[in-house]
GUVONU-884284 format. One record per residue: y, x, z of N, C-alpha, C in turn; residue in three letters. Coordinates in pm, whole numbers, padded with zeros to 5 digits, always signed. Example, Ala and Ser with C-alpha at 12.3 -4.5 7.8 and 13.67 -1.06 7.14 Angstrom:
BEGIN
-00569+01319+00780-00450+01230+00780-00330+01320+00780Ala
-00225+01285+00708-00106+01367+00714+00003+01290+00787Ser
END
This chain:
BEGIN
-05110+15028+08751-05225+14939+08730-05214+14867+08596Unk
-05112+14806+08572-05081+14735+08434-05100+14804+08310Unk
-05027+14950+08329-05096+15054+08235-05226+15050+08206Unk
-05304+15073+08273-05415+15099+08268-05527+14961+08226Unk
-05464+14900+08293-05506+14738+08195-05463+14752+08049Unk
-05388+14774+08011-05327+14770+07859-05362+14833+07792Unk
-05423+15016+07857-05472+15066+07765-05618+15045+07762Unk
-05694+15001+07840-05842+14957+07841-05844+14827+07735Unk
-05751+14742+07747-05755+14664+07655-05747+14659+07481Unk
-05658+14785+07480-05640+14836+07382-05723+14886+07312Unk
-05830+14982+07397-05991+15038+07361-06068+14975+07334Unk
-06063+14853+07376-06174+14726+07387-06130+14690+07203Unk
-05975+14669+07172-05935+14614+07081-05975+14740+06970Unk
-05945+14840+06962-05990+14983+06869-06137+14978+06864Unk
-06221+14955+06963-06374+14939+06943-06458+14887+06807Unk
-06389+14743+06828-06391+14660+06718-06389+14708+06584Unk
-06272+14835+06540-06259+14872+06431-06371+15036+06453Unk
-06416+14998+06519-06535+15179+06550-06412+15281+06523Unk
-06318+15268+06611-06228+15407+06635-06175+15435+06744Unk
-06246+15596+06719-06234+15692+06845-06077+15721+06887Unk
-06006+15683+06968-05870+15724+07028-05879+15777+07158Unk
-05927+15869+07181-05940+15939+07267-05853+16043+07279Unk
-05797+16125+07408-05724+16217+07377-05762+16344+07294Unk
-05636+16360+07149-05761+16489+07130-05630+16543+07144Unk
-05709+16746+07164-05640+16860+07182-05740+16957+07218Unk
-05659+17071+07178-05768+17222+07218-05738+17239+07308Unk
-05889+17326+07418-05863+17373+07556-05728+17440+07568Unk
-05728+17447+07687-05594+17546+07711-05585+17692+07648Unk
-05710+17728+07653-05739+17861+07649-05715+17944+07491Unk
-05801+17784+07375-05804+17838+07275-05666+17785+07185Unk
-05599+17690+07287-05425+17684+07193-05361+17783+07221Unk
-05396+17843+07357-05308+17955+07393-05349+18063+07336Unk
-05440+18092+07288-05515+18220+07190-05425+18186+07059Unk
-05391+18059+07021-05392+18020+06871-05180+17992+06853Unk
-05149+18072+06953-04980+18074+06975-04946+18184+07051Unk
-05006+18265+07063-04968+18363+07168-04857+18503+07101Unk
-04884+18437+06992-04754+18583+06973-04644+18587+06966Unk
-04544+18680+06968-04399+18664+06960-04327+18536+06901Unk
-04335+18522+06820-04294+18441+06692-04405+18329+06654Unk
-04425+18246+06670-04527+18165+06590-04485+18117+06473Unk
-04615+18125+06412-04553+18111+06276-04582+17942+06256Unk
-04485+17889+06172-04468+17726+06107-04514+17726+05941Unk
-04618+17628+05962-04652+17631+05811-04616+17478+05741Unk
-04528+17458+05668-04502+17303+05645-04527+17268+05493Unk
-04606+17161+05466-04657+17122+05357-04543+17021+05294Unk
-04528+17023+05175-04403+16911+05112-04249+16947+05120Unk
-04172+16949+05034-04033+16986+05064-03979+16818+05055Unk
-03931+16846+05105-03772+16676+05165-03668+16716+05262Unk
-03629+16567+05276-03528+16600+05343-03532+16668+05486Unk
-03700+16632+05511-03686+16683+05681-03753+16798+05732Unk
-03824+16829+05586-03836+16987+05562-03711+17102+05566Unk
-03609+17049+05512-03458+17108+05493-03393+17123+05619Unk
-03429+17006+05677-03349+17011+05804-03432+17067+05882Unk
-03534+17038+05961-03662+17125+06027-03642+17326+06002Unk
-03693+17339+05901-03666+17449+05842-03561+17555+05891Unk
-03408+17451+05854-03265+17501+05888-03278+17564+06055Unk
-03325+17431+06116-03272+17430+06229-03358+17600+06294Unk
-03512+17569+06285-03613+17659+06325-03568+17816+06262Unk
-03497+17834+06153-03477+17965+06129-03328+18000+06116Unk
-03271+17927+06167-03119+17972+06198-03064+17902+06303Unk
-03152+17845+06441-03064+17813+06545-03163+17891+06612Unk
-03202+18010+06621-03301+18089+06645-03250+18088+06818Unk
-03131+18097+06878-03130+18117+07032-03150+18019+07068Unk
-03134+17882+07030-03169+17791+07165-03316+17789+07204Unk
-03327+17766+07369-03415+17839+07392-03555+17652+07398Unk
-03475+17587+07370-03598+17452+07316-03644+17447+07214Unk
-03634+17487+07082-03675+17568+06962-03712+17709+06971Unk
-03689+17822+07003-03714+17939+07017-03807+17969+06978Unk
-03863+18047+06920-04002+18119+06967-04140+18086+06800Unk
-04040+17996+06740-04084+17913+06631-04003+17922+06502Unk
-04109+18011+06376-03992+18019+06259-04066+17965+06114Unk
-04000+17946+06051-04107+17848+05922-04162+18007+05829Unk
-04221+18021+05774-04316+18125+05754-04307+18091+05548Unk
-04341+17971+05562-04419+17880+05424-04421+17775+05402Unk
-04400+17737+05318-04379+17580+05250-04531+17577+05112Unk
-04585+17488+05100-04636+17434+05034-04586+17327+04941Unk
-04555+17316+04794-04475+17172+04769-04613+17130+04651Unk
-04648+17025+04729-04753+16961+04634-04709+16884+04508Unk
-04753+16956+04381-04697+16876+04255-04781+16715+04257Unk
-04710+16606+04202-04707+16478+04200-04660+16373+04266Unk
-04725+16272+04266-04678+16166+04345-04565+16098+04273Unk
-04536+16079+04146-04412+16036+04084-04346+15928+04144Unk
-04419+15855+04219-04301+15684+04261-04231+15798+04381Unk
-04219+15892+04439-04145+15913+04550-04067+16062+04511Unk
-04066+16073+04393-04020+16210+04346-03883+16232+04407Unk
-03869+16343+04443-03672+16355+04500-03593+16452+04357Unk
-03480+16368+04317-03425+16463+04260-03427+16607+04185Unk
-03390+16620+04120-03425+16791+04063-03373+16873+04141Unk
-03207+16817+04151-03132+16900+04189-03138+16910+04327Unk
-03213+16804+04408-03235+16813+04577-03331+16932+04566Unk
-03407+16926+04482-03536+17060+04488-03511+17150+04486Unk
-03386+17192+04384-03359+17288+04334-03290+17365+04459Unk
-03177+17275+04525-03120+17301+04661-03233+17331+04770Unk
-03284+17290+04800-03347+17319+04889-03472+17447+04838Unk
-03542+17448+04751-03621+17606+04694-03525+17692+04738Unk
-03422+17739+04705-03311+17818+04716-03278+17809+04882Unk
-03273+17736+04926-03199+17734+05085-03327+17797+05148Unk
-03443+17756+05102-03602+17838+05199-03565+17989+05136Unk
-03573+17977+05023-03582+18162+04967-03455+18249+05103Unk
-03391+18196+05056-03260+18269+05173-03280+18275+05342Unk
-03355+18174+05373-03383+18164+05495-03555+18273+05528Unk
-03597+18333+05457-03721+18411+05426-03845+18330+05411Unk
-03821+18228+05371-03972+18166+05350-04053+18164+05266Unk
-04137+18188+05246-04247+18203+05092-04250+18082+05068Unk
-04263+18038+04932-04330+17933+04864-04416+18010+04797Unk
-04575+17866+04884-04718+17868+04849-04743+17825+04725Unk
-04881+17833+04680-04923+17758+04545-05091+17668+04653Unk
-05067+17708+04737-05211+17587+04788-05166+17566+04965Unk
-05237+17473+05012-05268+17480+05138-05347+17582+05170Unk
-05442+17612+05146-05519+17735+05199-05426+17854+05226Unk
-05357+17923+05131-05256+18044+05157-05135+17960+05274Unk
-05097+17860+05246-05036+17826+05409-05104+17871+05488Unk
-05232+17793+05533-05283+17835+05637-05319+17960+05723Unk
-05325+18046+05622-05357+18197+05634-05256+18293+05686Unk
-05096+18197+05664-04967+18235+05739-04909+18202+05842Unk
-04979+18069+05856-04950+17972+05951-05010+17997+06101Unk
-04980+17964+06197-05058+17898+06317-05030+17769+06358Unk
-04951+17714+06324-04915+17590+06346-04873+17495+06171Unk
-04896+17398+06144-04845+17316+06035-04729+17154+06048Unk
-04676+17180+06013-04558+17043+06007-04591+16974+05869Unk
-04621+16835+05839-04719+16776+05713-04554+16695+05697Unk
-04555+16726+05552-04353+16668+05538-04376+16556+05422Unk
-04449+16605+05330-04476+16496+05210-04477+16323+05245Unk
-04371+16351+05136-04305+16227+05126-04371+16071+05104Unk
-04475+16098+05103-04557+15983+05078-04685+16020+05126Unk
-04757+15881+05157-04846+15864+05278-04968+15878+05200Unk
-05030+15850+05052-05142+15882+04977-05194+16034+04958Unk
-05119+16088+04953-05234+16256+04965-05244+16327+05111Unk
-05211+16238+05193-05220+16290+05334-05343+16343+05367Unk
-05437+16253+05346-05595+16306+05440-05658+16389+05349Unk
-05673+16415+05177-05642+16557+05126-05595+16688+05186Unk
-05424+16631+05203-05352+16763+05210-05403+16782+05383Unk
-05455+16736+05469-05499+16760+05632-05600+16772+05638Unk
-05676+16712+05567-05855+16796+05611-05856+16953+05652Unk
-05809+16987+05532-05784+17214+05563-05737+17251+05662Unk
-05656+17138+05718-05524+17195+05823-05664+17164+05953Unk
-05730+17044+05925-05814+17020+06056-05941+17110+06034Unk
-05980+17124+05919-06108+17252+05936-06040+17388+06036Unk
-05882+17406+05992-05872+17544+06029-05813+17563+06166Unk
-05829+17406+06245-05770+17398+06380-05683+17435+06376Unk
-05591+17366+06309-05433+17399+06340-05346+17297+06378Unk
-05276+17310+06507-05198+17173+06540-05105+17135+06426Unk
-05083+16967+06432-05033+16934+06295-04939+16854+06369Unk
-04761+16852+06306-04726+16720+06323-04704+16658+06170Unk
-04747+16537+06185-04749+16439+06072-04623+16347+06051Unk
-04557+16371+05947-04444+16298+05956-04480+16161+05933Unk
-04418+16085+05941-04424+15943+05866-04412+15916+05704Unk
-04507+15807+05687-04575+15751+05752-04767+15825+05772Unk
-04822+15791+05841-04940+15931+05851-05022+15887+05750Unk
-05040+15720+05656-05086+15693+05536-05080+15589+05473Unk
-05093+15569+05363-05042+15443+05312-05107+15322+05346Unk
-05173+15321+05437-05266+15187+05469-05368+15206+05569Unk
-05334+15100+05651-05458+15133+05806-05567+15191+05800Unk
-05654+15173+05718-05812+15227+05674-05789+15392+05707Unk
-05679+15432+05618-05660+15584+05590-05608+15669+05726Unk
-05504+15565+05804-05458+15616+05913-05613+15647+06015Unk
-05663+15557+06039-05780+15553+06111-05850+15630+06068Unk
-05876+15676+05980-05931+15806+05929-05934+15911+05937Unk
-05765+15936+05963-05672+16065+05902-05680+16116+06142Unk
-05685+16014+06182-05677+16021+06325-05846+16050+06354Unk
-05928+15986+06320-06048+16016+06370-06108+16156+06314Unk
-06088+16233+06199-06079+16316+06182-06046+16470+06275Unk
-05895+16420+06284-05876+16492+06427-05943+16495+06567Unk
-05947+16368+06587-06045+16358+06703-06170+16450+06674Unk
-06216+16393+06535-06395+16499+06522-06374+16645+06489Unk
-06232+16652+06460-06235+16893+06491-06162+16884+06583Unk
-06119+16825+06719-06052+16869+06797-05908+16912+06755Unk
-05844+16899+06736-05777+16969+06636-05601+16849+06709Unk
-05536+16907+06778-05401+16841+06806-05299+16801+06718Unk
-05311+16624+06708-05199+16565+06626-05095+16522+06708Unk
-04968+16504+06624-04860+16430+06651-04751+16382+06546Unk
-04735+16232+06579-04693+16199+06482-04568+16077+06545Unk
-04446+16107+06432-04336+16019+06504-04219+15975+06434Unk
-04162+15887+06419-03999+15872+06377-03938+15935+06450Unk
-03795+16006+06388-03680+16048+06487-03614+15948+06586Unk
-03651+15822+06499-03582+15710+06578-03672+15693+06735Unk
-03744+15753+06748-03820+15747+06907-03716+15824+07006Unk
-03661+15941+06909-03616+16028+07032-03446+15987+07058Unk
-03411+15853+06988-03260+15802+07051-03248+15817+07177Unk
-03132+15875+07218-03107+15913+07385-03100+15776+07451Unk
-03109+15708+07434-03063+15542+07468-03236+15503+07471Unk
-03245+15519+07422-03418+15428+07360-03490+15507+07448Unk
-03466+15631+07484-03572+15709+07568-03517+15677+07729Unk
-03428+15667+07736-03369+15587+07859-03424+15454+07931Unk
-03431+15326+07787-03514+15255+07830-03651+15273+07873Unk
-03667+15350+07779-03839+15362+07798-03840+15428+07951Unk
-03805+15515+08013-03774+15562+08120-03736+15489+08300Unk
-03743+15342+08224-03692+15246+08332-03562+15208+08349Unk
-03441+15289+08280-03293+15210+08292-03267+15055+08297Unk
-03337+14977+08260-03348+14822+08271-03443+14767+08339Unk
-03513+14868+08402-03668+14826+08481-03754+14788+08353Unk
-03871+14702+08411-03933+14654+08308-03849+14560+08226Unk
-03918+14612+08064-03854+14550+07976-03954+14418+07928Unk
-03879+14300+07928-03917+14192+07913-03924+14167+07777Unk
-03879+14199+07687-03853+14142+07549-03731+14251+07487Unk
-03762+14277+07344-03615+14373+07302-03647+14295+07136Unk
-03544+14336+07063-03510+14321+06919-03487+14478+06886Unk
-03495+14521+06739-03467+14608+06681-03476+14628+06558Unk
-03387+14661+06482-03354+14659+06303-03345+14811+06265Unk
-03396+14827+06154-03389+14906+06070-03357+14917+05938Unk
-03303+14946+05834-03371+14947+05701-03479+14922+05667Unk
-03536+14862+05548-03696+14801+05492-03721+14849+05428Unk
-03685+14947+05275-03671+14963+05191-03885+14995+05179Unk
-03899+14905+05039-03986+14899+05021-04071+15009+04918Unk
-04202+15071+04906-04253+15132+04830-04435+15068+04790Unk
-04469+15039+04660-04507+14945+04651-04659+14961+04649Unk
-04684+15080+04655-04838+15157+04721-04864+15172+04859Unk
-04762+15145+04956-04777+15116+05075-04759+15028+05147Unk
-04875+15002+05262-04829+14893+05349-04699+14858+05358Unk
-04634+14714+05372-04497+14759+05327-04404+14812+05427Unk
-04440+14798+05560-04344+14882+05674-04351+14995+05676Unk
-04461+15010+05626-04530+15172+05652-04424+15272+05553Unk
-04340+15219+05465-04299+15298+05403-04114+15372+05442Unk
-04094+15269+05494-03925+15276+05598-03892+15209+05682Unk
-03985+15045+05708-03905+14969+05829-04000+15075+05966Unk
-04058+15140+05929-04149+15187+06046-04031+15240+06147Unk
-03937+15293+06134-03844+15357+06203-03805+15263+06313Unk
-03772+15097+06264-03722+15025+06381-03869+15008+06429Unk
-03983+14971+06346-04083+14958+06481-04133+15074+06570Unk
-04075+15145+06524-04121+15265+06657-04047+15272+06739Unk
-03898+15229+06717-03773+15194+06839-03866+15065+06893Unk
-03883+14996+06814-03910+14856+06885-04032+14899+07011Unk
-04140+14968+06940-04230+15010+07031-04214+15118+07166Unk
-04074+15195+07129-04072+15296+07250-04015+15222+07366Unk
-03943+15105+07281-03840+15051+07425-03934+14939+07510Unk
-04028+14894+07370-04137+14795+07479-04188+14829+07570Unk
-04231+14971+07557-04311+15052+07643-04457+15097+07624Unk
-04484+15050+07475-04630+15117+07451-04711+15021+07410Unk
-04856+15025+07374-04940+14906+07337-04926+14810+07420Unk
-04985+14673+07378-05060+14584+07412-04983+14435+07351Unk
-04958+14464+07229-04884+14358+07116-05038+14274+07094Unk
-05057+14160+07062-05148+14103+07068-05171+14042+06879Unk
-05051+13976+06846-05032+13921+06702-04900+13926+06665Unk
-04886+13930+06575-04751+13885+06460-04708+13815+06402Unk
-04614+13744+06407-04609+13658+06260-04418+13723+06179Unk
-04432+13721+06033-04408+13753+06010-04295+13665+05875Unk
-04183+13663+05875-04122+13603+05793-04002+13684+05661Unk
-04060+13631+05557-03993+13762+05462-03926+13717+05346Unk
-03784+13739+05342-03747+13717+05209-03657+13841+05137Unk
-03637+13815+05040-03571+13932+04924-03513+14072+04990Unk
-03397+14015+05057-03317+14113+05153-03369+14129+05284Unk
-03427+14043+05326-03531+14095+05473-03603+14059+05550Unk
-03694+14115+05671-03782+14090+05714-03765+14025+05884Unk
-03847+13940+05929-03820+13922+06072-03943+13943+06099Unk
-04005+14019+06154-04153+14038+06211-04137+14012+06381Unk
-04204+13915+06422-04216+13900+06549-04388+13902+06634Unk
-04342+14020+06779-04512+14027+06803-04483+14007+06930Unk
-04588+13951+06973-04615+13868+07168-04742+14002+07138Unk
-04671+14048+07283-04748+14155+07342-04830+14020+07475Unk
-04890+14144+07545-04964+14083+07643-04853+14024+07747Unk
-04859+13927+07852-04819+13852+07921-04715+13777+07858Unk
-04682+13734+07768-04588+13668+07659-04453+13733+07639Unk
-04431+13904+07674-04296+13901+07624-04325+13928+07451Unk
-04219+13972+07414-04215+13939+07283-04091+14046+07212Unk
-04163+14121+07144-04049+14206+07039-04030+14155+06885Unk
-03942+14208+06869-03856+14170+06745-03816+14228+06667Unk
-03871+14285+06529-03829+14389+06488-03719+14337+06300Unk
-03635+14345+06268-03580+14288+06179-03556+14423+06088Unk
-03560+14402+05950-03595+14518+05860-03524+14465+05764Unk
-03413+14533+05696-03289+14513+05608-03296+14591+05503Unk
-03238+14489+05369-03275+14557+05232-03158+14505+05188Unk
-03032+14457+05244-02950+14395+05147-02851+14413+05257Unk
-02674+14418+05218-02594+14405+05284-02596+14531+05375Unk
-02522+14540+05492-02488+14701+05568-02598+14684+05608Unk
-02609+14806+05625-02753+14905+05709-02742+14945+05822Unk
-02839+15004+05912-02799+15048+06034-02931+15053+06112Unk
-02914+15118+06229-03072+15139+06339-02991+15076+06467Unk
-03078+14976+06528-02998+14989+06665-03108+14874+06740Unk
-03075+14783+06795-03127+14705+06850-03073+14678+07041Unk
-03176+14576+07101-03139+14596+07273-03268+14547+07317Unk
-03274+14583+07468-03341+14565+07523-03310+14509+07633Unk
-03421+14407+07662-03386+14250+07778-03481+14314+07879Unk
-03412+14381+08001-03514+14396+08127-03518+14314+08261Unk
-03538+14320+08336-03575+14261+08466-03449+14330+08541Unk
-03347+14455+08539-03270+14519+08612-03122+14510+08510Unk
-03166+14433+08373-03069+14446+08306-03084+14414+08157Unk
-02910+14459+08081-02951+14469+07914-02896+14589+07875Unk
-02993+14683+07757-02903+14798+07715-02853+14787+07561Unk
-02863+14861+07497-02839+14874+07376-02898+14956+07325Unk
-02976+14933+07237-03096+15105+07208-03016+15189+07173Unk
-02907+15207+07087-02853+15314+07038-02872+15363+06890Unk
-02843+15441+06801-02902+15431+06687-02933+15609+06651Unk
-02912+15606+06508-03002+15771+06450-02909+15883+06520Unk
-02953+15983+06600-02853+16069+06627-02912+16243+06579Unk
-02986+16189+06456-03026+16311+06354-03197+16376+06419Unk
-03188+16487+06375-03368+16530+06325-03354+16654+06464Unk
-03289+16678+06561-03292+16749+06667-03356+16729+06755Unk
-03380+16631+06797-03469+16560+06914-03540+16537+06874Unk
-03671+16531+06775-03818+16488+06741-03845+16668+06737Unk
-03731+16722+06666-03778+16846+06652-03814+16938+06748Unk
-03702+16912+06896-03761+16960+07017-03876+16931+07090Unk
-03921+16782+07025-04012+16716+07096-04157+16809+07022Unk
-04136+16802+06883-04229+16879+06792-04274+17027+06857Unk
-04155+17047+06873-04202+17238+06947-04285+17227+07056Unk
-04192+17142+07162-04285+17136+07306-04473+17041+07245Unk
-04511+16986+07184-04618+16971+07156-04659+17094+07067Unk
-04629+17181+06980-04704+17302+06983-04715+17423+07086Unk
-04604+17390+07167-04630+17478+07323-04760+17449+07373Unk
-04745+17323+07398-04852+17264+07522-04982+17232+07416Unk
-04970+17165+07311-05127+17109+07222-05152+16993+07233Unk
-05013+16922+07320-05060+16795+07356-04909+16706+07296Unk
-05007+16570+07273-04884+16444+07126-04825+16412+07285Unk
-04712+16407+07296-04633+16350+07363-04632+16164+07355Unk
-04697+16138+07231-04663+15959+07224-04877+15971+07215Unk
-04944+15903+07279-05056+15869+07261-05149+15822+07114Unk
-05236+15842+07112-05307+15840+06980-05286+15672+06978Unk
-05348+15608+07119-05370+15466+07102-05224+15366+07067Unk
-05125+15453+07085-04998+15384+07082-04963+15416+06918Unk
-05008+15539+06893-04946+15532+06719-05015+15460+06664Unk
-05136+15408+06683-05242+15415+06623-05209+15206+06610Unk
-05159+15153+06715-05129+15088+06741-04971+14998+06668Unk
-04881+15095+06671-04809+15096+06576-04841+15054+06381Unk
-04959+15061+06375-04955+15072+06260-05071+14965+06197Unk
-05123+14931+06296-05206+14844+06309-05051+14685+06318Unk
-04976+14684+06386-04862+14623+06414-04827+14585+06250Unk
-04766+14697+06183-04713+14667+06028-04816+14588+05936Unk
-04965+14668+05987-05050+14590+05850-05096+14427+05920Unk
-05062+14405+06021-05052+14280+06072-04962+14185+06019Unk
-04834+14275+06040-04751+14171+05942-04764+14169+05785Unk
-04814+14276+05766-04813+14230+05556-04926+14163+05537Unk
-05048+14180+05638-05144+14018+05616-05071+13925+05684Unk
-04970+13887+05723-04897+13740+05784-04825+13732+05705Unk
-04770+13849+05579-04677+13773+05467-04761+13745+05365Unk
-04890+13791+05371-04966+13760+05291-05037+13596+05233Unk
-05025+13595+05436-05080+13432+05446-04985+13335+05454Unk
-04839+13319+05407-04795+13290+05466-04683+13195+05555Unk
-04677+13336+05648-04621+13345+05818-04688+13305+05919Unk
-04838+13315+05859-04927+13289+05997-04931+13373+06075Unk
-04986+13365+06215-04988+13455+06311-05074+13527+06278Unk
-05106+13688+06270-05248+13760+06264-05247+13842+06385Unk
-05374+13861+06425-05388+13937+06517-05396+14114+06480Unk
-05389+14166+06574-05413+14373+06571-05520+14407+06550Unk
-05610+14303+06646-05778+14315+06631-05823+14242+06511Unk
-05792+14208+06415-05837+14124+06320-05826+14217+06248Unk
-05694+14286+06204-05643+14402+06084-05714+14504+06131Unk
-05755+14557+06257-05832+14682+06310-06008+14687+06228Unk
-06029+14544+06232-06164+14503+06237-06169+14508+06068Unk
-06090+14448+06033-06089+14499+05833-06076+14599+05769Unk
-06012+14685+05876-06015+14831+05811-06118+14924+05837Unk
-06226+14863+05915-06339+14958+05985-06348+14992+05846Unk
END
């Protein structure tokens, strides 16, 4: 019942900004037409680091049978974007590690697509996203979207309603969701969770919302262990080396997400339940989003809800208008309602 209060409330709150979060995905019939062969092919736009690893895993851990069935085909590496450029020599490593592993490098999205049945969106930065995905959503192809899905709420809401208007199955996530610990909580190991904390790295990029660019990782821990929407406001306190963003969800518990730019680093956090306390746990690598990634091109369906990512991100640009103002409280529905 509470569910279902939270997410009606949540709709009520998305209204406001005129966005559709509805479930999207293709019938059964025509995802299963659009995967049905031996091998499906992976088409991934952007080379990085989680292209390298993705890649690795999908075309050389070929027997396990939770990956299986899925091999990267094509890479696309979009020239520009200079504030997020990687290395020469990371490029250079990794061009070379796809050639060996049989992958073509594209010169467009379109020739991806034409190899592809499925797309993984890797680019490293959140400004040419709804560019580089329009093609992918004309050509109905399930997409997962890495983080962050764009540099600023307006675009996310966009880049999502889009999908919604071709039908067209998204999913989008930090690895930090799939901590074996964090999915535990979320699962009920503490019963309901009353309140949790969680830290990440902050590291800032200065064309993007500013969570949106690396603290997003602890707020998506912060959000898996809460248990999903219904954060109400933020307030937000920020100096040089770091951030304390604090949000009262509905019935007054309250998460905590702390974002580090100075001194040791680390992912972790806990969670305060009604049956107990855990410890979220921290990064235990790119294997578990990646299994999670496959089983949503099996099925066609986002394993984390549109209204909950969607929600998520609405969360960050809450707090950079509360450092804006600040450390006033802002609301989700206020930042929803500015980005219509």
């Amino acid at each position: 019942m509470k569910e279902r209060i939270l997410r009606r409330n949540f709709l009520k709150t998305a209204a406001i900004a005129g966005i559709g979060v509805g479930v999207t995905g293709m019938s059964p019939l025509l995802f299963a037409n659009s995967t049905s062969q031996k091998k499906v092919r992976v088409g991934i736009i952007g080379l990085s680091v989680h292209t390298e690893a993705f890649s690795e895993m999908l075309n050389v851990e070929t027997n396990n049978p939770d990956i299986s069935g899925f091999t990267v085909v094509a890479i696309y590496h979009p020239k520009g974007n200079p504030d997020v450029e990687f290395k020469a020599e990371s490029l250079a490593t990794w061009t070379e590690n796809s050639k060996k592993r049989g992958i073509q490098l594209v010169d467009s999205v379109d020739k991806l697509l034409e190899m592809s049945d499925v797309v993984m969106l890797e680019t490293n930065d959140g400004r040419p996203h709804l560019e580089q995905l329009m093609p992918v959503f004309k050509a109905r192809k399930p997409v997962f979207i890495d983080k962050p899905i764009a540099a600023n709420l307006k675009d996310v809401i966009t880049i999502l309603n889009e999908a919604r208007k071709y039908n067209v199955p998204v999913f989008s996530s930090s690895s930090l969701r799939y901590v074996s610990s964090a999915q535990e909580i979320r699962n009920g190991k503490v019963g309901r969770v009353l309140g949790a904390d969680a830290y990440s790295p902050a590291s800032l990029q200065e064309a993007h919302t500013d969570m949106f660019w690396y603290g997003i990782h602890g707020v998506e821990s912060l959000y898996t262990i809460m248990g999903g929407v219904g954060c109400q406001q933020v307030t937000r306190t920020h100096s040089e080396g770091a951030d304390v963003i604090v949000g009262t969800w509905e019935g007054g518990r309250i998460g905590v997400f702390r974002g580090i730019r100075t001194g040791s680093k680390g992912y972790g956090g806990t969670a305060f339940g009604e049956k107990g306390i855990a410890n979220l746990g921290t990064f235990e690598g790119y294997r578990p989003l990646l299994v999670a990634v496959i089983e949503f091109f099996r099925t066609g369906k986002s394993p984390v809800s549109l209204e909950e990512t969607l929600e998520i991100y609405a969360f960050m640009e809450a707090a950079d208008e509360s450092k804006k103002l600040g450390g006033v409280p802002v609301t989700l529905a206020s930042v929803l309602a500015k980005a219509k």
